[in-house]
N, C-alpha and C positions, 0 to 999 in steps of 0.2 A: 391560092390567092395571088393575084398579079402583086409584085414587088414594088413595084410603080405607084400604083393605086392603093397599098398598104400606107407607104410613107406620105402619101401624100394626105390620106386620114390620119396615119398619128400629127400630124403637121396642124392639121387644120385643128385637131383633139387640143393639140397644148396649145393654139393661140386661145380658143374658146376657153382653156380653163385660164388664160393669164386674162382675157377680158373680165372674167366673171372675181377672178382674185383683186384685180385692179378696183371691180366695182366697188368690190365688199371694202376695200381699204379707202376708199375714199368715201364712202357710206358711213363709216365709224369715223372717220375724220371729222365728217359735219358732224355727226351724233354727238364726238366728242364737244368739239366748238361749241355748239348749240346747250352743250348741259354746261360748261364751265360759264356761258354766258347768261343763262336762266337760272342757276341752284346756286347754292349758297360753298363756302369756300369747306365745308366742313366733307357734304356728300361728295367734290370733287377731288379730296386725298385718299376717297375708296374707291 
């Protein structure tokens, strides 16, 4: 396999997984906001 065209897929491998990580952390971000602002204070200290 060209050397070149290795790194350049793992390159492109770990932006795709920091976009998909990035997603997921601001996905729980709202999730979170949205339930401390809809639920009651009791479901939000579990």
């Amino acid at each position: 396999m060209n050397q070149q065209l290795h790194r350049a897929l793992s390159r492109y491998a770990l932006t795709f997984q920091g976009n998909i990580l990035s997603v997921n952390c601001q996905c729980r971000m709202l999730t979170r906001v949205r339930r401390t602002h809809s639920t009651s204070p009791v479901e939000n200290s579990l």
